[in-house]
LUMKOL-342502 format. One record per residue: x, y, z of N, C-alpha, C in turn; residue in one letter. Coordinates in pm, whole numbers, plus 50000, padded with zeros to 5 digits. Last residue first. Example, Ala and Ser with C-alpha at 12.3 -4.5 7.8 and 13.67 -1.06 7.14 Angstrom:
<sites>
512854977550708513674989450714512905000350787S513194943150780512304955050780513204967050780A
</sites>
This chain:
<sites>
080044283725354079544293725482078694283425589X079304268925112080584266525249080374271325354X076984275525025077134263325094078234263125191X077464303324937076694300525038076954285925137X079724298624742080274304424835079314306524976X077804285124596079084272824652079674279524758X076214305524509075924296124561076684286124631X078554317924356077794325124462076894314624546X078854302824170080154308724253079124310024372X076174302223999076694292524082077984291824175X075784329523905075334322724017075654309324079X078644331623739078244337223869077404333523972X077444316023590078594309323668078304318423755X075524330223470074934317323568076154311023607X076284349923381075474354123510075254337723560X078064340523205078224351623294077364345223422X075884333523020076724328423110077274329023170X074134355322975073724344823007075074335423105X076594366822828076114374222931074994364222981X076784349722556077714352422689077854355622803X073704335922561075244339122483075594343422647X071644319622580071404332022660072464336722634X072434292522494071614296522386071184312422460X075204271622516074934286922571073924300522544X075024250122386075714254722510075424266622588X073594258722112074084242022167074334243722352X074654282722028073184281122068072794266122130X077104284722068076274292022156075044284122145X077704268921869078384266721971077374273222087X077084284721669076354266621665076644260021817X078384301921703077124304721682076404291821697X081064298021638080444298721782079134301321756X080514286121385081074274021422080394279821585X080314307821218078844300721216079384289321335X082554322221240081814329221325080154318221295X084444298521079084544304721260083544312921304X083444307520836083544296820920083874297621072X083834335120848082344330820863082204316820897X086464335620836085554344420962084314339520985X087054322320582087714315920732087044327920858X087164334720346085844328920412085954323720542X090364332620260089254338020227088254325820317X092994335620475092424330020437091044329720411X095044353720612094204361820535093594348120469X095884333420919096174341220768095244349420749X096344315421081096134311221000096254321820834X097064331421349096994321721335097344312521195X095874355721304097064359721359097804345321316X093354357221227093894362521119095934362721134X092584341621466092484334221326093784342621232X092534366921609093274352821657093604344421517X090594383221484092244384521533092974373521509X088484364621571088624368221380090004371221424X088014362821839088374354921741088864355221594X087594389521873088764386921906089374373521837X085254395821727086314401821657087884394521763X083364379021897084164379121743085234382321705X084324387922140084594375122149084324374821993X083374418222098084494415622145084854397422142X080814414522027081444422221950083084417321988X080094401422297079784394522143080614401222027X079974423122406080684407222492080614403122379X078254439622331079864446522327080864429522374X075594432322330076214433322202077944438122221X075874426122650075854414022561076374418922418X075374444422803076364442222767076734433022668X072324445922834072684460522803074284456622761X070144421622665070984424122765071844437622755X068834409622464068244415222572068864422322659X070944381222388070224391922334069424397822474X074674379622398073234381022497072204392722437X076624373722229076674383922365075574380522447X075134364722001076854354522116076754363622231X073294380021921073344365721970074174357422041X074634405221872074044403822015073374390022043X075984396921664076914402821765075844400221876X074544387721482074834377321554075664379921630X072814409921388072364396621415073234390221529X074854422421264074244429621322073444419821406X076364407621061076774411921174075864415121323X074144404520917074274392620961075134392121070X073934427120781072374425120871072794411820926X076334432820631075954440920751074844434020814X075974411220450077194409120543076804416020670X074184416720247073614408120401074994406220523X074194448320133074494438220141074354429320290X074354473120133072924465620168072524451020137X076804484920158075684493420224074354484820234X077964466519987078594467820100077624476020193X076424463719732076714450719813077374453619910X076244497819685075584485819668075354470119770X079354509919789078834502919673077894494319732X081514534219888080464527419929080154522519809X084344551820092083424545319963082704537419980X085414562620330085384569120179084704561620092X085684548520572086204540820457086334549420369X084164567320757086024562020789086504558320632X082444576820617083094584820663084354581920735X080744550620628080864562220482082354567620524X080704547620896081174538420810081524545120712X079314566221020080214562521034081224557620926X076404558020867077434568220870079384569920915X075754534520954076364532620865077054547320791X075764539921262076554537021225076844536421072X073084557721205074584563921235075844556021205X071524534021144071654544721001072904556821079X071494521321384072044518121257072774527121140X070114543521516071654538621515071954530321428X067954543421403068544554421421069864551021451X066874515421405066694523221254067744538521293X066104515621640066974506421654067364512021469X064074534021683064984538521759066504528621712X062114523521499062604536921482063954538721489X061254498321661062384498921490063164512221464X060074509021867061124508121868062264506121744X057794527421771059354531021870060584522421862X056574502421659057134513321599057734521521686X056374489921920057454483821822058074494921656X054324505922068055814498122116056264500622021X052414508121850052804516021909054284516921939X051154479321837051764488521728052584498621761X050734473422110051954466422008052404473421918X049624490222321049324492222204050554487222128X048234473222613049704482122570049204478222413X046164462422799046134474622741047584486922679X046284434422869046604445222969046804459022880X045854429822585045054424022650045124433222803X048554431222531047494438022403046184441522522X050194410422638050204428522638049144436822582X048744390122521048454392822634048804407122703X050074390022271048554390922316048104392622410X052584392122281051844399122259050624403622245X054934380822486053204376222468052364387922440X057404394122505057154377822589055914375422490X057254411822344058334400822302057654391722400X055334427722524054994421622390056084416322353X056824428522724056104426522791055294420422614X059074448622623059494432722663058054424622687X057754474722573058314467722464058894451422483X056664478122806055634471722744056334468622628X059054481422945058964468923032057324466022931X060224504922788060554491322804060224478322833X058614521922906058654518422751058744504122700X059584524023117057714521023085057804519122964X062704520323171061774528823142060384520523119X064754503123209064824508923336063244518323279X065864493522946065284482823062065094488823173X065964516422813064714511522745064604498322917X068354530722911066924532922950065744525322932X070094512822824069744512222940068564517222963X069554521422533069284507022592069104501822765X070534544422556069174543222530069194534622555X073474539022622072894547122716071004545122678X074094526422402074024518722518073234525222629X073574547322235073204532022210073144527022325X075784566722327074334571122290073434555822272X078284544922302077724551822393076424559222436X078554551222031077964537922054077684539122238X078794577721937077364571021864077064554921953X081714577922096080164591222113079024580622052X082794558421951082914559422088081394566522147X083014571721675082084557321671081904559421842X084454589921784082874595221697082194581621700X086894579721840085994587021945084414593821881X088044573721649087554561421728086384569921800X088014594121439087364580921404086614572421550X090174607321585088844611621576088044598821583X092384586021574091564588521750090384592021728X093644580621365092614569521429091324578121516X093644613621249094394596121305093354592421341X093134632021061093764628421034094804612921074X089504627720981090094632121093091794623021054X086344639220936087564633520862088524639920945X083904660820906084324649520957085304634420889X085424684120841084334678920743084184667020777X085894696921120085324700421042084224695120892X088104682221081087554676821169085734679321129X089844667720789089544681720838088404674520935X090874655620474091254654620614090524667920721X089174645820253089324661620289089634663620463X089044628519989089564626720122090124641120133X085784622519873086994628919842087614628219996X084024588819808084094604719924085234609619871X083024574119565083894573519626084024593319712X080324549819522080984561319515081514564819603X079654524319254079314526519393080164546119389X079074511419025080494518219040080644517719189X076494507919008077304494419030078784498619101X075604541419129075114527319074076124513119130X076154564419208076914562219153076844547119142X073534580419295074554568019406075624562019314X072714584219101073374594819174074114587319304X071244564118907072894572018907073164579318991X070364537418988069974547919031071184557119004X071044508919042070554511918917070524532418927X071884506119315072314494219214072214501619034X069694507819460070964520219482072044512319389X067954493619391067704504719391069384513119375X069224469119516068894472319390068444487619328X069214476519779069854473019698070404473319563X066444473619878067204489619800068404485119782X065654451919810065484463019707065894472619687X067124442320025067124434319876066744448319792X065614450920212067354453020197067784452320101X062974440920236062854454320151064574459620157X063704413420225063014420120112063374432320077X064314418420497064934408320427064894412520288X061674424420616062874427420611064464428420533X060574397220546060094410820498061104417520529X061634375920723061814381920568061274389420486X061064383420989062424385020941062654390420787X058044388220950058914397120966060184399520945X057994356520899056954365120813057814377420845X058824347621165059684344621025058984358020932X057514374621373058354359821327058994359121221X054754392621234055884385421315056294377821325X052604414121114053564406321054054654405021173X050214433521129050504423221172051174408821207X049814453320970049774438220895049784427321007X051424466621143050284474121067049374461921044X053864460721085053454456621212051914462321221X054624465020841054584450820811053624449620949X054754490420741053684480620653053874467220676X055594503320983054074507620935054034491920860X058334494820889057654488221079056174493421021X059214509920684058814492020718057914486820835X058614538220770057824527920662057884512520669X060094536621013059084541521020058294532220871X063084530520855062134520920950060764521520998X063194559720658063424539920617062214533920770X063274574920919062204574320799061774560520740X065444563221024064254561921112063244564820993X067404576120813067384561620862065894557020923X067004598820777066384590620681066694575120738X068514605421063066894609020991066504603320915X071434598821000069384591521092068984594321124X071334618220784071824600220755070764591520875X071134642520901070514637620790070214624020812X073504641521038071974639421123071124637121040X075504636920891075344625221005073464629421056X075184660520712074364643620683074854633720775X076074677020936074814675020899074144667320808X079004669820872078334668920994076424670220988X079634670020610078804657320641078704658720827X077504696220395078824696020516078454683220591X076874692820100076604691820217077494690520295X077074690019800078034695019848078274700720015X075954671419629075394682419686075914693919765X077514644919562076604655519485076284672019537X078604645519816079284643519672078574649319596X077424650520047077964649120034079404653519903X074794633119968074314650620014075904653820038X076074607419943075554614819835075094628719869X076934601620244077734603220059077014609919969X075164603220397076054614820437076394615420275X073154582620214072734596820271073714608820313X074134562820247074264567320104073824583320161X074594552820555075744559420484075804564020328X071854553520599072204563120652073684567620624X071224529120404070314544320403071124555820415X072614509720542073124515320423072354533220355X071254507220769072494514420814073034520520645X068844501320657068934511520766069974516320790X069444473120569068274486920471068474498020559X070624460720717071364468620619070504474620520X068474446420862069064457820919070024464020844X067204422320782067484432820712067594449020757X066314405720995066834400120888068124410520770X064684408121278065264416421156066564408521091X062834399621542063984392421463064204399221313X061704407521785061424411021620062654409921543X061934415322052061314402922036061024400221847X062374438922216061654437922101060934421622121X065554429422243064184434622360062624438122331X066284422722036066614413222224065454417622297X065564434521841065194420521800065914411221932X065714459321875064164458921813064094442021839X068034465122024066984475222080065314467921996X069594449721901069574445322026067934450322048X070714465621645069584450521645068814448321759X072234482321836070864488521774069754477621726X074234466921897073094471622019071934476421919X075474457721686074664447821773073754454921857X076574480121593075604475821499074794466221606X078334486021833077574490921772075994490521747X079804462421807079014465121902078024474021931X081184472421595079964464321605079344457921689X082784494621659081584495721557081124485221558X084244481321913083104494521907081964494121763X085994473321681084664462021808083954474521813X087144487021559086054483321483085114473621566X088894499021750087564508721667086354500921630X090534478521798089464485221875088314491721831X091824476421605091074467521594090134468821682X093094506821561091764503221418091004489621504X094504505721755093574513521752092174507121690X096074485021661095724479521742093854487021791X097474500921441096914487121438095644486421534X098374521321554097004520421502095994512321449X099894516221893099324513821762097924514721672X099224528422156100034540522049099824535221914X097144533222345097744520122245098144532322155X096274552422517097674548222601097424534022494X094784575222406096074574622457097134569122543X092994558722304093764563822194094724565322255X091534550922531092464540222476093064546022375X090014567722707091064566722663092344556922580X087374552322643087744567322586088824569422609X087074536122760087704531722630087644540322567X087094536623041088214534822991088244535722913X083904547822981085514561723057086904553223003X082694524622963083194537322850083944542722899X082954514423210083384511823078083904520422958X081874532623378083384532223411083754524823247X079424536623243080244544723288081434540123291X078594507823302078454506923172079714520923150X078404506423614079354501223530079314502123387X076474526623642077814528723709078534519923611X074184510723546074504526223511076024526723533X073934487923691074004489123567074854501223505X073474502923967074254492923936074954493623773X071024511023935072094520923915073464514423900X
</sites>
């Protein structure tokens, strides 16, 4: 309960942070840790606790932001109900991958890049296809109104990503406190041997892509719905599945804080840089492969790994003196 309590007081503060950073600067740079801390917990849910390294988690979030846009633009759908649309077809999307690869029996590398594959295609798909408005990509009308979710300051924005990434953390806690959990970790350790104590792998892991396919495909709602536009290389493009990756690798995969410790030590670095050095093209990914080489050299349990083992060693030095 431990856990519980503090994940609580977390969120409680950062539900008010609209009203006490008056900048929107500062708002927006908040917002956007939340959003990928986000994106990290939902990786978190199939590929920390899972054990199923996804490659192509922008087949899931891009799903779920062509989905508000186009029921949207074409169709003339109220996008509070292509947020639920958006993951719905998100979990649809993952339901079919997780069938034809964990079906197959497909893990490890063999899984990453299947994954990998089927991001690539819809890619392409939503590349050629006119109602996604193809190469052009397509652009939301800006209809300020809460109502059509569109919100005239920051705050909505922050507090809808706030609500979706909160729902994330809150399932993640459950998944390490539930029966679900302990046979969805219990096949990341040794899936043969879960198999063997009578837990159905297939089973697990299609729960869980599902579940990790449902926040994605919110966040990439989200996303639709702050920016207004979408194209192709930004909905299923590898930028998103590489975020999504390596927020809960610096944080701590497995861990209920790790994608927000990771979200927050990127994006604080990217700040820093951008404060530092500039708008200098590609300078994030150099810096974000540099802690990544860094973590996995030093700190291969990321942040929350380390955390806990200074902690244990405080705690140990504070035994010896005694």
């Amino acid at each position: 309960m431990r856990q519980l309590a503090l994940l609580g007081l977390v969120f409680a503060a950062l539900f008010f942070v609209p009203f006490v950073v008056p900048s929107e600067a500062w708002q927006n740079t908040i917002l956007m840790t939340l959003y990928a801390a986000l994106l990290g917990q939902a990786w978190n849910i199939l590929g920390g606790y899972g054990g199923q390294f996804s490659f192509g988690h922008a087949a899931f979030f891009g799903t779920g932001a062509y989905t508000v846009a186009v029921l949207q633009v074409q169709l003339g759908v109220n996008p509070w109900i292509g947020l639920l649309a958006g993951g719905a077809m998100a979990v649809a999307v993952a339901a079919f991958i997780g069938f034809t690869t964990f079906r197959y029996g497909l893990r490890g590398s063999y899984f990453a890049l299947v994954t990998l594959a089927f991001a690539e295609v819809l890619r392409i798909l939503a590349n050629t296809v006119p109602f996604t408005g193809a190469g052009v990509g397509i652009l939301i009308p800006l209809e300020q109104s809460a109502a059509n979710l569109q919100f005239a300051s920051k705050a909505g924005y922050y507090w809808l990503v706030w609500a979706i990434a909160l729902a994330a953390f809150l399932t993640v806690w459950w998944i390490g406190h539930s029966r679900f959990g302990a046979r969805l970790m219990a096949v990341r350790d040794n899936e043969d041997a879960a198999r063997a104590l009578g837990v159905d792998p297939f089973a697990v892991k299609m729960r869980a892509i599902m579940l990790s396919g449902l926040f994605s495909g919110l966040a990439g709602v989200f996303y639709a719905q702050y920016f207004l536009y979408l194209d192709p290389a930004i909905a299923y493009g590898p930028a998103i599945s590489v975020e999504s990756l390596l927020v809960p690798i610096v944080g701590g995969m497995g861990t209920l804080f790790g994608p927000l410790l990771g979200a927050v030590a990127l994006h604080g670095v990217s700040e820093a840089s951008r404060a530092l050095i500039g708008d200098l093209p590609g300078i994030s990914l150099v810096l974000y492969g540099t802690i990544l080489i860094l973590m996995v050299l030093f700190a291969p349990r990321g942040l929350a790994g380390l955390v806990r083992r200074l902690s244990a060693r405080r705690s140990s030095r504070e035994t010896t003196n005694v």
